[in-house]
C-alpha positions in Angstrom: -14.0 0.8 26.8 -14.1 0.8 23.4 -12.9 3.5 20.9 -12.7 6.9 20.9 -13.8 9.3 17.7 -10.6 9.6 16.2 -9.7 6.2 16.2 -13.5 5.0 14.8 -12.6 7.6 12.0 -10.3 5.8 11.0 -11.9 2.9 9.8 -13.6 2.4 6.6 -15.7 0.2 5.0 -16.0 -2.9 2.9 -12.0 -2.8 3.0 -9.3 -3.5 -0.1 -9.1 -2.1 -3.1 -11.4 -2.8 -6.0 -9.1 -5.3 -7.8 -11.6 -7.1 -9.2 -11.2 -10.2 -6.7 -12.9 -13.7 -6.9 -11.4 -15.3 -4.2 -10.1 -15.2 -0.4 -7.2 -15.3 -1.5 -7.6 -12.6 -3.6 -9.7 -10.6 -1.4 -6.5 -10.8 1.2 -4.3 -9.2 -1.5 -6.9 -6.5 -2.3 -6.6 -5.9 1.8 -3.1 -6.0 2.1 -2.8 -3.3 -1.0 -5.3 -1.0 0.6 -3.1 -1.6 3.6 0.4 -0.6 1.7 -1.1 1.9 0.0 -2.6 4.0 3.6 0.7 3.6 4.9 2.6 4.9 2.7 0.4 7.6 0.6 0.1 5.0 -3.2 -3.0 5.9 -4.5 -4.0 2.3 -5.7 -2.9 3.2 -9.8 -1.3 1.0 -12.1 2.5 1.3 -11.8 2.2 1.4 -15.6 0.6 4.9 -15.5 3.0 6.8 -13.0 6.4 8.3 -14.8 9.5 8.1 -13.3 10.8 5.6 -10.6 8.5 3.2 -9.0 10.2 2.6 -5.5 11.2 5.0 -2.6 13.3 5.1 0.0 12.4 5.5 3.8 13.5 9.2 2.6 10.3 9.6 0.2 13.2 9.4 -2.4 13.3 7.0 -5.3 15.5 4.1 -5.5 17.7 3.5 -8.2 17.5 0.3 -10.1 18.9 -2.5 -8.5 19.2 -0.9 -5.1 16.1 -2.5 -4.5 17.6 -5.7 -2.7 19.7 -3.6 -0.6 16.3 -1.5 1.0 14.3 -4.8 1.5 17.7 -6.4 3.0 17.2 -3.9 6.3 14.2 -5.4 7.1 
């Protein structure tokens, strides 16, 4: 029972990202980012500092404008 090495090196602690939260609520966002980010390799910087397209495909490819709606539609 209980887990083996790998999976305990997994986890980290506090979780989230330092977002500056005040709130639960705000605490669950921070969470959910650190979350997104893990899953798919963001490293937790402003969108306003990274060149180029903001939003990939399955593919690691970026999206075009627009074709947003159409890649959340599949899920």
């Amino acid at each position: 029972a209980g887990l083996s090495e790998p999976e305990l090196s997994r986890l980290s602690s506090p979780v989230g990202l330092d977002l500056g939260a005040r709130t639960p609520e705000e605490t669950a966002v921070s969470i959910a980012a650190e979350i997104i980010a893990r899953r798919w390799g963001g490293g937790g910087r402003p969108l306003s500092e990274i060149g180029g397209r903001i939003h990939h495909d399955d593919d690691g490819s970026a999206s075009p404008p627009g074709e947003l709606s159409d890649h959340l539609s599949r899920y």
